[in-house]
N, C-alpha and C positions, 0 to 999 in steps of 0.2 A: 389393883393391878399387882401389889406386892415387889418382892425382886425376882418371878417370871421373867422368862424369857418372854415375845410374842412372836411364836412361828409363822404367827399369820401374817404378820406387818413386814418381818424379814422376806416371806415368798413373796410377799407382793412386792416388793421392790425388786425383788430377783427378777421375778415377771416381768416386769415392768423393763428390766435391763435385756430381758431377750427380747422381747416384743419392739425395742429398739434395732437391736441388733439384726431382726426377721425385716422392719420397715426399710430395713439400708439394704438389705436383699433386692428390695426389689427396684434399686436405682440403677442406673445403667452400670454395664460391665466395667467402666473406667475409672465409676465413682467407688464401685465395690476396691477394686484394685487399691486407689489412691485409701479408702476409708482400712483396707488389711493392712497396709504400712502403717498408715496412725497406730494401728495396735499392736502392730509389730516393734515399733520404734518407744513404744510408751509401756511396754513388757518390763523394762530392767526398773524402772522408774516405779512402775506400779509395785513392783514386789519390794524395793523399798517404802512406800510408801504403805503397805500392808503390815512391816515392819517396826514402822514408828506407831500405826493405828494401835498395833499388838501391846506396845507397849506404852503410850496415851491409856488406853485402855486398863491395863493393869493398874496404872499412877491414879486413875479414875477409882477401880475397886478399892483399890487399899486407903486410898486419903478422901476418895470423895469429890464433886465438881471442885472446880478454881472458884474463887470467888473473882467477881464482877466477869465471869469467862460470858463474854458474848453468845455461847452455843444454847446456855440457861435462861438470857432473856428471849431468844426467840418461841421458846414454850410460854410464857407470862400473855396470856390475853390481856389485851384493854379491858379496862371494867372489872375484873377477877383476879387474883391472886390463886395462885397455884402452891401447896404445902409443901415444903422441902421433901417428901416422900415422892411427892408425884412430880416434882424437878429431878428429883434423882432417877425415877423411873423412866422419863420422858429421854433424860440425855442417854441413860444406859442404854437405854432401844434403839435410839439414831446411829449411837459409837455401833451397837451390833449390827444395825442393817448396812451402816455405810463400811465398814470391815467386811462383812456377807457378799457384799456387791461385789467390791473389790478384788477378792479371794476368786467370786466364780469368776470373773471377768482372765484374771491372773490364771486360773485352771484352764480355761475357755480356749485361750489362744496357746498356751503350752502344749495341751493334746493336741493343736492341732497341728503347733510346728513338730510333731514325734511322728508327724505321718509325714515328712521327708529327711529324717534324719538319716536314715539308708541310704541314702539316694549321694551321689560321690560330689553333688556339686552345695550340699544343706550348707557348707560353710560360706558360700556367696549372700546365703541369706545370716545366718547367723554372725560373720563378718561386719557388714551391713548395718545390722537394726539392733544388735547385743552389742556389738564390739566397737560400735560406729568408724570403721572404719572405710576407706574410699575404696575406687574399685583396683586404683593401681596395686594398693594391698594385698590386697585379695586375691589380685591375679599371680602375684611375685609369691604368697604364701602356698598357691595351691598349685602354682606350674602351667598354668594359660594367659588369654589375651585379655586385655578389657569386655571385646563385646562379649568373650565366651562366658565374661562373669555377669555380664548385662544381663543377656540373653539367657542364661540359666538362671538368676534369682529371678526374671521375672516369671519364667515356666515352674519355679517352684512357689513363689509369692502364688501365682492362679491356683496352684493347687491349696493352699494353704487358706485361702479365699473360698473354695468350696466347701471345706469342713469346716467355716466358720459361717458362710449364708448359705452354703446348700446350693440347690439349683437354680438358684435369680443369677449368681456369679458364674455361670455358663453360657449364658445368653450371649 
């Protein structure tokens, strides 16, 4: 295996992260809704989180696994020993697919919050799931009522539902 990349192992976990994302498509419209918040609200979190993998990652390159790091005994089969070459390889693959995931997941829902950012009310949502802030906030920052901020993160939350499941989140 060397110290390759494996492209193949990274897409298939990509895969794998949309074909999730396609199977939640097609739950009902409430569940799509509720499941676009989860991802909406776990955005700020994931890109830190993508932050610290960056640089886990790096600490990895330059000094090498931890020792006794738990991530290395899960490659060790019963019965066989595994060479420090192919422990190194093994965890460097996992660090890049699960940073790969991460990343497109963290891209995934960015693009799709950029398709209401025009829109005069994006900050009800951004407020909201970036800023966490309540709706009384929200409304005092942007010059409306509570429902008008209700009722508009939720018609933007739908839209922002459909560029992440497409048309199951129309139903």
């Amino acid at each position: 295996m060397g110290n390759k990349k494996n492209p193949d192992r990274i897409e298939e976990i990509i895969r794998k992260t949309v074909v999730a994302a396609v199977t939640a498509a097609q739950r009902a419209p409430n569940d799509i809704y509720k499941a676009t918040e989860k991802r909406l609200y776990a955005l700020p979190y994931l890109k830190q989180r993508i932050l610290d993998e960056k640089e886990l990652y790096e600490e990895f390159l330059r000094y090498g696994p931890r020792q006794r790091d738990k991530s290395i005994t899960r490659f060790v089969k019963s019965g066989s020993r595994l060479d420090p070459q192919e422990i190194y390889d093994a965890v460097k693959l996992d660090m890049e697919a699960t940073l790969a995931s991460d990343e497109y997941e963290a891209e995934l829902v960015e693009k799709a919050y950029t398709s209401i950012e025009g829109d005069q009310y994006a900050y009800c949502v951004q407020g909201r799931y970036f800023e966490d802030l309540d709706d009384e906030s929200i409304a005092e920052a942007i010059g409306c009522d509570t429902t008008t901020v209700w009722r508009n993160r939720r018609r933007l939350v739908q839209r922002i539902a459909v560029m992440l499941y497409g048309a199951g989140a129309v139903r």
